[in-house]
C-alpha positions as CSV (number, residue, x, y, z in Angstrom):
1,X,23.9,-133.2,-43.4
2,X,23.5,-134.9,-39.9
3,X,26.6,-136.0,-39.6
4,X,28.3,-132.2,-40.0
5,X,30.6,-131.0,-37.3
6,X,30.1,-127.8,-35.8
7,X,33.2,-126.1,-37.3
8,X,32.0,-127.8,-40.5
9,X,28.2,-125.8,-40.2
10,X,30.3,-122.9,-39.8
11,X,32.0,-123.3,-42.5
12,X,29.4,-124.0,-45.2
13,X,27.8,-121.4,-43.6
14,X,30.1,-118.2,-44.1
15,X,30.4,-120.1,-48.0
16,X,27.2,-119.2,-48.5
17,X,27.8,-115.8,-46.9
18,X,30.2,-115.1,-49.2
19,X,29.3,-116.3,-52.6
20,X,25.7,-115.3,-52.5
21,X,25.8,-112.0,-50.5
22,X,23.0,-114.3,-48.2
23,X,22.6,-112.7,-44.5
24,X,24.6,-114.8,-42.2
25,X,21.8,-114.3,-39.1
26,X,19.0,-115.9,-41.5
27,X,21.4,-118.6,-42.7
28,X,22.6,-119.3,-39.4
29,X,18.8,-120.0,-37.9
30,X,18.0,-122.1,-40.7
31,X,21.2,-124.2,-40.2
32,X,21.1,-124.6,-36.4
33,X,17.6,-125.5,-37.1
34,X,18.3,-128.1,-39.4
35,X,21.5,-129.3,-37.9
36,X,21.4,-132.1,-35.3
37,X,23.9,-130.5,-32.8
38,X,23.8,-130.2,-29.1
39,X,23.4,-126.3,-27.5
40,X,26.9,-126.4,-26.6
41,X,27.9,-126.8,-30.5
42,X,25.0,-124.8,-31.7
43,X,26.7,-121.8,-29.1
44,X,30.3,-122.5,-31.3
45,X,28.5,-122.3,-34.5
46,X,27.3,-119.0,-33.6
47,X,30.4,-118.0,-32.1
48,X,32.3,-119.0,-35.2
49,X,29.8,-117.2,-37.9
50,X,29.8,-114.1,-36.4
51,X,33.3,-113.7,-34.7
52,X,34.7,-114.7,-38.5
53,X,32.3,-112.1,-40.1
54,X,32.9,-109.4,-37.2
55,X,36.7,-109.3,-37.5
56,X,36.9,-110.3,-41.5
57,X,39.8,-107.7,-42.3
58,X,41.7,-108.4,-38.7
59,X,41.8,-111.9,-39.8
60,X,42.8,-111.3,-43.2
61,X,45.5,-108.7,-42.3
62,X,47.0,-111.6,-40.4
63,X,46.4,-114.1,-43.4
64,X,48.2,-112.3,-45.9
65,X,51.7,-111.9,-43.9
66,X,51.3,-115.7,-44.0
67,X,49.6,-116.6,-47.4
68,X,52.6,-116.3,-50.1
69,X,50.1,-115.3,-53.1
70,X,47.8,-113.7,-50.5
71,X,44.5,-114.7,-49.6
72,X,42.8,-113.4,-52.5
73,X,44.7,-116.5,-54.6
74,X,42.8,-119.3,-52.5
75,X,39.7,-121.2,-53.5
76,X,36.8,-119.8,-51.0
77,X,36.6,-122.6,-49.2
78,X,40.0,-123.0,-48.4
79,X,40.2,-119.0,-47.5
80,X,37.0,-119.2,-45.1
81,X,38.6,-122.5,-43.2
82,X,41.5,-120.4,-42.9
83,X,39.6,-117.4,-41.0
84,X,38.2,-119.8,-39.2
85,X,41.2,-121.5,-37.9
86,X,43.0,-118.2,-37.5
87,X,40.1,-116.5,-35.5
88,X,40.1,-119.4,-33.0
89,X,43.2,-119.2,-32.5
90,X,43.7,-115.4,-31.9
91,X,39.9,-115.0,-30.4
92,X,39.2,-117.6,-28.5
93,X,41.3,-118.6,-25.6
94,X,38.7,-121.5,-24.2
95,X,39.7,-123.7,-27.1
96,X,42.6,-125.5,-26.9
97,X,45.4,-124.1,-29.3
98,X,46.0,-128.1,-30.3
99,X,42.3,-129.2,-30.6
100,X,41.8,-125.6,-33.2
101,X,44.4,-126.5,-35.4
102,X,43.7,-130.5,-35.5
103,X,39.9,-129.9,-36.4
104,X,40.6,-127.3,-39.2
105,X,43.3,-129.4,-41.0
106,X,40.8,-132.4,-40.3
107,X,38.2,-130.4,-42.6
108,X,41.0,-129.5,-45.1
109,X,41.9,-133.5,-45.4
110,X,38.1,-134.4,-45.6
111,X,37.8,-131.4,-48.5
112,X,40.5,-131.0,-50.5
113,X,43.9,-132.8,-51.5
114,X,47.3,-132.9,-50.0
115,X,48.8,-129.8,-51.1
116,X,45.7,-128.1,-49.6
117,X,46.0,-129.7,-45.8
118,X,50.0,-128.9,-46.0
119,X,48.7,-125.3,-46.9
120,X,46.1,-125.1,-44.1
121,X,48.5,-126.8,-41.9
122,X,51.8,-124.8,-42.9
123,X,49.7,-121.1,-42.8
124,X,48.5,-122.2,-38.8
125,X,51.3,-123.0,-37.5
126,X,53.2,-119.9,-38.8
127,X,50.9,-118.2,-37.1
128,X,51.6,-119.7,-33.7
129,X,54.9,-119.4,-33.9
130,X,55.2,-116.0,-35.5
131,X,52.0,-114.8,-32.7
132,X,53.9,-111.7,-31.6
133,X,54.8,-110.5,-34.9
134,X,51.5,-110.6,-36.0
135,X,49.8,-108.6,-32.8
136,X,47.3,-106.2,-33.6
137,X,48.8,-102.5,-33.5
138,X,48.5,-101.6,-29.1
139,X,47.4,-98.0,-29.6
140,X,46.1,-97.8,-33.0
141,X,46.8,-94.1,-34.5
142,X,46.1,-94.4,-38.1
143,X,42.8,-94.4,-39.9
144,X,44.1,-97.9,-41.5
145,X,45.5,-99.3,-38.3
146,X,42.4,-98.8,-36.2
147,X,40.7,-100.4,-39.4
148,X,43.1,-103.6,-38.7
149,X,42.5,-103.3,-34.7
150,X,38.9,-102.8,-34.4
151,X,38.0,-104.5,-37.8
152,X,35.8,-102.1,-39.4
153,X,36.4,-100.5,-42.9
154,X,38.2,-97.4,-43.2
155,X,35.1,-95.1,-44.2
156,X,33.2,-96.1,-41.0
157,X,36.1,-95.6,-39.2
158,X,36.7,-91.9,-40.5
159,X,33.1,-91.2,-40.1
160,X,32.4,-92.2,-36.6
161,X,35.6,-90.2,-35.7
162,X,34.5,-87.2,-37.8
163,X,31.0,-87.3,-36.0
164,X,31.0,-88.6,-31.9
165,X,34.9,-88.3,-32.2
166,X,38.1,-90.6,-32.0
167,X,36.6,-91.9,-28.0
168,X,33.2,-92.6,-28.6
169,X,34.2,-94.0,-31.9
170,X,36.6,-96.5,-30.2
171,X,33.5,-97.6,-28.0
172,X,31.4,-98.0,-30.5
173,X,33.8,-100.3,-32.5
174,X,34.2,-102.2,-29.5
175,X,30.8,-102.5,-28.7
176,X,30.3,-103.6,-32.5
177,X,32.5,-106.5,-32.0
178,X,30.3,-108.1,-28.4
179,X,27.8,-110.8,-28.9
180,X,24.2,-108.5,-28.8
181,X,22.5,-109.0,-25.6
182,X,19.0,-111.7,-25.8
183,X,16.4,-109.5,-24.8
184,X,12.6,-110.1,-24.6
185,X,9.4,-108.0,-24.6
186,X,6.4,-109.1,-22.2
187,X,3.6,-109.2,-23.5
188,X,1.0,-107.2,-21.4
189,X,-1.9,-107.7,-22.9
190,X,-1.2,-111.5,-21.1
191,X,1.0,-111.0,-18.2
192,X,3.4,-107.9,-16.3
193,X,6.9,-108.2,-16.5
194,X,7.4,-109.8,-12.8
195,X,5.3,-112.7,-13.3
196,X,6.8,-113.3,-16.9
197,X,10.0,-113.4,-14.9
198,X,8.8,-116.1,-12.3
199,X,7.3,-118.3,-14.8
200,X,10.2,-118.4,-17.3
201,X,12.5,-119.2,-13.9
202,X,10.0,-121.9,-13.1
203,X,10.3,-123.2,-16.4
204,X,14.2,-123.4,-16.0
205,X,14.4,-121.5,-19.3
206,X,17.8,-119.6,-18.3
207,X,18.3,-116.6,-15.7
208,X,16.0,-113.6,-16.5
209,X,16.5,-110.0,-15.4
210,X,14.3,-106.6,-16.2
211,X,15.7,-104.4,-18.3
212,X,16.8,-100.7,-17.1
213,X,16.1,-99.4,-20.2
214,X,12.3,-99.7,-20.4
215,X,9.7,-101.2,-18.3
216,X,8.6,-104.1,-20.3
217,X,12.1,-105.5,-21.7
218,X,13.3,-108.6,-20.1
219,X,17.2,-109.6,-20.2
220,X,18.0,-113.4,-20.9
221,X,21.2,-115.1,-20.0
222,X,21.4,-118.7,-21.2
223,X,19.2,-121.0,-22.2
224,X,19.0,-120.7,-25.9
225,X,17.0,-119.3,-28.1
226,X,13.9,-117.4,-26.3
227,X,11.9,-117.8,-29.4
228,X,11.8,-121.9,-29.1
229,X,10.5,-121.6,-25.4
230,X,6.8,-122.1,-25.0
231,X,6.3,-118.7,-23.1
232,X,7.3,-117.7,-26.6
233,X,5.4,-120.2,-28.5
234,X,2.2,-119.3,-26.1
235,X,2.7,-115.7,-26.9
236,X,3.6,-114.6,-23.2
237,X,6.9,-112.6,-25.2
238,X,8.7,-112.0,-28.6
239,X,12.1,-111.1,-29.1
240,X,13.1,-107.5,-29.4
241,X,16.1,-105.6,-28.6
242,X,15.6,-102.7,-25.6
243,X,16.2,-100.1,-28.1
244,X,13.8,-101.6,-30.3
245,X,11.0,-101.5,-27.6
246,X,11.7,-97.8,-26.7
247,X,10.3,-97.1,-30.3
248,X,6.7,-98.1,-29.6
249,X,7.0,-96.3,-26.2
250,X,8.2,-92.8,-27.0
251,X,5.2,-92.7,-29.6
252,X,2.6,-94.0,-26.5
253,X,-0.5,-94.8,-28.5
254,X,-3.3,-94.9,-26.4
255,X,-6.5,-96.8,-27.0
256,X,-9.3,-96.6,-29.3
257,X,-6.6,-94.3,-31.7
258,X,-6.3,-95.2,-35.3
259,X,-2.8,-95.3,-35.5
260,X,-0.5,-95.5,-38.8
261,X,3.0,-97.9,-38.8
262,X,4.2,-97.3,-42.5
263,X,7.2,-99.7,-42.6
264,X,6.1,-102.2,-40.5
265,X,7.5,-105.7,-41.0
266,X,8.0,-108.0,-38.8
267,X,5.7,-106.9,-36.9
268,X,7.6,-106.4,-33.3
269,X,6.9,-102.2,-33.2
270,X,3.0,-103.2,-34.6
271,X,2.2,-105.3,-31.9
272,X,4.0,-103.3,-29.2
273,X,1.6,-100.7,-30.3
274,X,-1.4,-102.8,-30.2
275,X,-0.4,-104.1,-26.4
276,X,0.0,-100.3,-25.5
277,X,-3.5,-99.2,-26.9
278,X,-5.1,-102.7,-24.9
279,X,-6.1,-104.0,-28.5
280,X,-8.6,-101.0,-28.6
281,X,-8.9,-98.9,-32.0
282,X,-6.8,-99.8,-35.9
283,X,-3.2,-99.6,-36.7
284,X,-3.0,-100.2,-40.2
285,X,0.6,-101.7,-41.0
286,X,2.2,-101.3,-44.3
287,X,5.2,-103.2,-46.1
288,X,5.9,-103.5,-49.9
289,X,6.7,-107.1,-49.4
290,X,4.1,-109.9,-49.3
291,X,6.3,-112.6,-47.7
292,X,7.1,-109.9,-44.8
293,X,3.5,-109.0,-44.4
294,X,2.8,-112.5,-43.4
295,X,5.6,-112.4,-40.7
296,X,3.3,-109.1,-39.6
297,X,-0.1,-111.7,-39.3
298,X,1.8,-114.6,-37.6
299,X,3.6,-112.2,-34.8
300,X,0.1,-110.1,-34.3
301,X,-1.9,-114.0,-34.1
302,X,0.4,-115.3,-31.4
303,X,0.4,-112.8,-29.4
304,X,-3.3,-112.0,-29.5
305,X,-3.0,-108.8,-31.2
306,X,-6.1,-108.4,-32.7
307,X,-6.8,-104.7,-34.3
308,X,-3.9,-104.7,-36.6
309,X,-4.8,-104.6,-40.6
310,X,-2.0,-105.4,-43.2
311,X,-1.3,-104.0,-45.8
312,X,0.8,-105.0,-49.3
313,X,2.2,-101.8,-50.3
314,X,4.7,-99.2,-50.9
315,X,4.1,-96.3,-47.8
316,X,4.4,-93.4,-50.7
317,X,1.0,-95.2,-52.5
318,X,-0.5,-94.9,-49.5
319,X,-2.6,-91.8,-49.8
320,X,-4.2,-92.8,-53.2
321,X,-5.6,-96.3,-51.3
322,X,-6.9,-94.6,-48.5
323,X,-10.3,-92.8,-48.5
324,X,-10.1,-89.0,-49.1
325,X,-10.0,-87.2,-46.1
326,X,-8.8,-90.2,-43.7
327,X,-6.5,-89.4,-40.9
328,X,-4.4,-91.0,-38.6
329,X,-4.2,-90.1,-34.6
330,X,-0.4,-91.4,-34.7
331,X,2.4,-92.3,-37.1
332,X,5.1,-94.7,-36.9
333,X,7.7,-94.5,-39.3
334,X,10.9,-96.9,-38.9
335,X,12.4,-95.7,-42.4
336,X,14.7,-98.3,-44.0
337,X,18.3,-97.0,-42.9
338,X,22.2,-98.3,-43.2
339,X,21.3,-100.1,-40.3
340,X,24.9,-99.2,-38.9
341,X,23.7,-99.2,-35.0
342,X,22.8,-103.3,-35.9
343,X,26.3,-104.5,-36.6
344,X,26.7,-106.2,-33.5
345,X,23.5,-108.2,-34.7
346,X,24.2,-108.3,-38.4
347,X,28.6,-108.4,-38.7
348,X,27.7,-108.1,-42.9
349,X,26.6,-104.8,-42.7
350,X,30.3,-103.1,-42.1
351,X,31.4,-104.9,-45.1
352,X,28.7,-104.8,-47.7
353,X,27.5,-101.1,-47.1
354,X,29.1,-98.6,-49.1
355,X,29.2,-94.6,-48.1
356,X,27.4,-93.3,-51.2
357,X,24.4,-96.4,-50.7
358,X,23.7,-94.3,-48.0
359,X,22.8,-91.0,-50.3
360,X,19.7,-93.1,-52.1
361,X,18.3,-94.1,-48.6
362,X,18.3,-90.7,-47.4
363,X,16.4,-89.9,-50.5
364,X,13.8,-92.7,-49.5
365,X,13.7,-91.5,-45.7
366,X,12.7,-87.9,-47.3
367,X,10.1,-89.3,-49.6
368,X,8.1,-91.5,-46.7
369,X,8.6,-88.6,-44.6
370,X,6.5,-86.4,-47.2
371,X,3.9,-88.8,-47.8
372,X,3.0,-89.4,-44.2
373,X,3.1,-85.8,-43.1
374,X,-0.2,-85.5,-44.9
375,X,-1.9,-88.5,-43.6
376,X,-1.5,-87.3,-39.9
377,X,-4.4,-85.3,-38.2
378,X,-3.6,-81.9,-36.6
379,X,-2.7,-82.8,-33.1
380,X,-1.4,-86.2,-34.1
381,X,2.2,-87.8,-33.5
382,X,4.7,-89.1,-36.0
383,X,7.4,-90.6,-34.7
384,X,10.7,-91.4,-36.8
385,X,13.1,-93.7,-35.6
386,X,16.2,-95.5,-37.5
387,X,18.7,-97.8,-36.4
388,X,21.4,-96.3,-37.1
389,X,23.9,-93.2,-35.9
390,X,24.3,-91.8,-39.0
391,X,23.7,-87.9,-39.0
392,X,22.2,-87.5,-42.5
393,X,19.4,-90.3,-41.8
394,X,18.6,-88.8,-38.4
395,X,19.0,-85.6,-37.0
396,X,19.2,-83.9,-40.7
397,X,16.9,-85.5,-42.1
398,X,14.3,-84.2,-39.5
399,X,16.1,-80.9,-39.5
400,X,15.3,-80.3,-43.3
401,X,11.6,-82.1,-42.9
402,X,10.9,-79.6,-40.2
403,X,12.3,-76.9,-42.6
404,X,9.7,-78.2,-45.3
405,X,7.2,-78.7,-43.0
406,X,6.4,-75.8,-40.8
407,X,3.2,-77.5,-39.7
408,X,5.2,-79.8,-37.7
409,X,7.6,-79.1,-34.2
410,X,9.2,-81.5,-32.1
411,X,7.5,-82.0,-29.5
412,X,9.0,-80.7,-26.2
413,X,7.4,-83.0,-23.8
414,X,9.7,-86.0,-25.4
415,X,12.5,-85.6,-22.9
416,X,10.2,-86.2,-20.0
417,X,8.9,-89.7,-21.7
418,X,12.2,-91.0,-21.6
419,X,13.6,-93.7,-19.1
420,X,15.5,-91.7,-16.7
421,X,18.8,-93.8,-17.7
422,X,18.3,-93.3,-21.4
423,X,18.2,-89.4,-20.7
424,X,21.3,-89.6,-18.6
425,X,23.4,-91.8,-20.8
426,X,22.1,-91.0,-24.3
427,X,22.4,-88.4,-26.8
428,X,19.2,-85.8,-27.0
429,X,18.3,-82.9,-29.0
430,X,15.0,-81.0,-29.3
431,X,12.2,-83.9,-29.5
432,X,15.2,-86.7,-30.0
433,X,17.6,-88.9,-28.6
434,X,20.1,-90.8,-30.2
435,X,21.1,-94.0,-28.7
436,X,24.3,-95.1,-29.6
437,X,25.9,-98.8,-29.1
438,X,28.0,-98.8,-26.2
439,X,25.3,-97.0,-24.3
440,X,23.7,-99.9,-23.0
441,X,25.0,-102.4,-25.3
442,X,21.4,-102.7,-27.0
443,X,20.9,-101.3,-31.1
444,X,21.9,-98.4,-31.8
445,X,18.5,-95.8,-32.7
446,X,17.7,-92.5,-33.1
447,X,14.0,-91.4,-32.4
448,X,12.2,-88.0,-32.8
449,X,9.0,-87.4,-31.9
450,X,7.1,-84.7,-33.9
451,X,3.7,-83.2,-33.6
452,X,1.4,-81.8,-35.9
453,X,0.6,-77.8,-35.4
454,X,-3.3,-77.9,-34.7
């Protein structure tokens, strides 16, 4: 394995992508991990996983007009060295057009036999000489040629368009197809935000800048991965993304509450909680997985979070565990959602969601929704957040709980807890805003905060 190229990581790694439906951003970890590569080829590795995924049907567009039998006909392998290849070539310019080609037909040598490396060879340099043929449609009109230019699948396209319309849509495909920002959240129960900043400087760890989107996120630029840094390791941070972080804000626990978070792996909205509150009172934190409750335990133990209690279940068995009569102060529910604001973090998403999956997770939202309404005290705050922009896991679905639940109102003091800049930029409604991925180039979330009649 040591002896891999970083092209050749890349490769085995959108294989496994591919044939076992496996999450590229967990695979890619363990592989860069594992591998034996410098940062500079770790950085291509990345680039080359999620640039392939991210424009999968620009790059087979262009593949077919060169593949006789069409891509479909190839052996995996040979079709994911070919994306690869290809999205070098038309994506990035700081690799010489010579050096791309010679390293992908190396790998098809090393692989396969002749006829394969006159195939890989052959379907390149077509390409290169057939480049302006093959340009990606200027001023995209269609449904299907906005598909091919922005590389997302034709349902996500129409739906965007049908709900933030054809210019916001745009942005957000665009925005979709960046590399995410690195961002960090301080950890205050050990340090502010300024002297997190000087001591990661002093530690040469890359450039670090605060965020304008809330007070405790800090920006990275360079350096690697924040989570192998010993401000990291020594629990002075842990990775979140700004929109993330706004999530344990707008619900502003204070201490000594007992406070609810029903969904709550791995951990980064717990322990945000528990920083806010000053480790005074109980958040109980559910998940129905016990592999993901231990993430919970490790994030809470390193960074000193220490009034957090796990629990191993499903949210809706919740009330029948709890003692009769318990109530929380505050409730945190980050209902599982299409995760469509996270494609700039997770490229598999476009491609492996479905419209109608989205129906049976709406269903779920509804259901956790239900079961917590009844576990908060009168007076108390749920928040609901998701992160994605989809209208039937956000606003509608807290339209119709509100309907069900007449014992609940948004509450109208939300707008004044947000950042200034998030209530400029963003998209708000009564007790919500919906953050959307070109805003601030951070997740996209939507968050409403309710509270209960007393």
């Amino acid at each position: 394995m040591a002896g891999k190229t970083a092209r050749e990581w890349a490769l085995d790694i959108l294989l496994q992508v591919e044939q076992n439906q496996s999450y590229s951003n967990l695979l890619l970890n363990r592989a860069l991990q594992i591998s034996r590569l410098d940062q500079r080829d770790k950085r291509l590795v990345t680039e080359l996983v999620y640039g392939s995924i991210q424009r999968l049907n620009t790059l087979d567009w262009i593949l077919n007009q060169l593949v006789k039998k069409g891509i479909a006909s190839l052996q995996p392998w040979v079709r994911q060295l070919l994306r690869l290849g290809i999205y070098q070539l038309v994506y990035l310019d700081k690799i010489p057009v010579r050096a791309a080609v010679h390293e992908t037909v190396h790998i098809a040598k090393k692989r396969g036999h002749k006829g394969i490396t006159s195939l890989v060879n052959g379907v390149l340099r077509s390409y290169l000489r057939q480049k302006e043929q093959l340009a990606l449609p200027a001023d995209p009109q269609t449904t299907s040629e906005k598909a091919i230019a922005y590389s997302h699948p034709e349902w996500l396209v129409k739906r965007l368009e049908q709900m933030v319309g054809a210019q916001a849509a745009k942005q957000i495909m665009e925005a979709d197809n960046t590399p995410p920002k690195i961002s960090v959240r301080v950890n205050t129960l050990k340090t502010d935000r300024d002297s997190f900043i000087r001591k990661w400087k002093e530690k040469q760890e890359g450039e670090a800048v605060p965020s304008e989107v809330v007070p405790d996120g800090v920006i990275i630029q360079g350096g690697g991965n924040p989570a192998y840094s010993s401000l990291y390791q020594q629990g002075f941070c842990t990775v979140q993304d700004e929109s993330s972080m706004l999530v344990g804000r707008l619900l502003a626990p204070q201490p000594g509450m007992t406070v609810l978070d029903a969904c709550a792996a791995p951990g980064g909205k717990t322990t945000h909680l528990a920083e806010q509150m000053n480790n005074q009172g109980l958040i109980i934190a559910c998940d129905l997985h016990p592999h993901k409750i231990d993430l919970i335990r490790s994030n809470a133990d390193r960074l000193g979070t220490a009034i957090v209690e796990t629990k191993a279940l499903d949210t809706r068995e919740l009330p029948a565990r709890l003692e009769q009569g318990f109530l929380f102060d505050a409730i945190l529910l980050d209902a599982p959602c299409s995760g469509l604001g996270v494609i700039r973090r997770k490229p598999d998403i476009k491609w492996s969601k479905e419209a109608q999956q989205i129906d049976s997770l709406v269903r779920l939202q509804k259901e956790l929704l239900d079961t917590v309404a009844s576990l908060l005290r009168p007076g108390g705050t749920l928040l609901y957040s998701t992160c994605t922009w989809e209208l039937r896991e956000n606003s509608e679905q807290v339209g119709q709980f509100l309907q069900r639940h007449p014992e609940f109102e948004p509450d109208p003091e939300m707008n004044r807890l947000l950042p200034p800049i998030v209530r400029e930029t963003a998209l708000t409604g009564e007790g919500w805003v919906q953050i959307l991925p070109h805003h601030f180039h951070s997740d996209g979330f939507f968050i409403a905060r309710l509270i209960k009649k007393e």
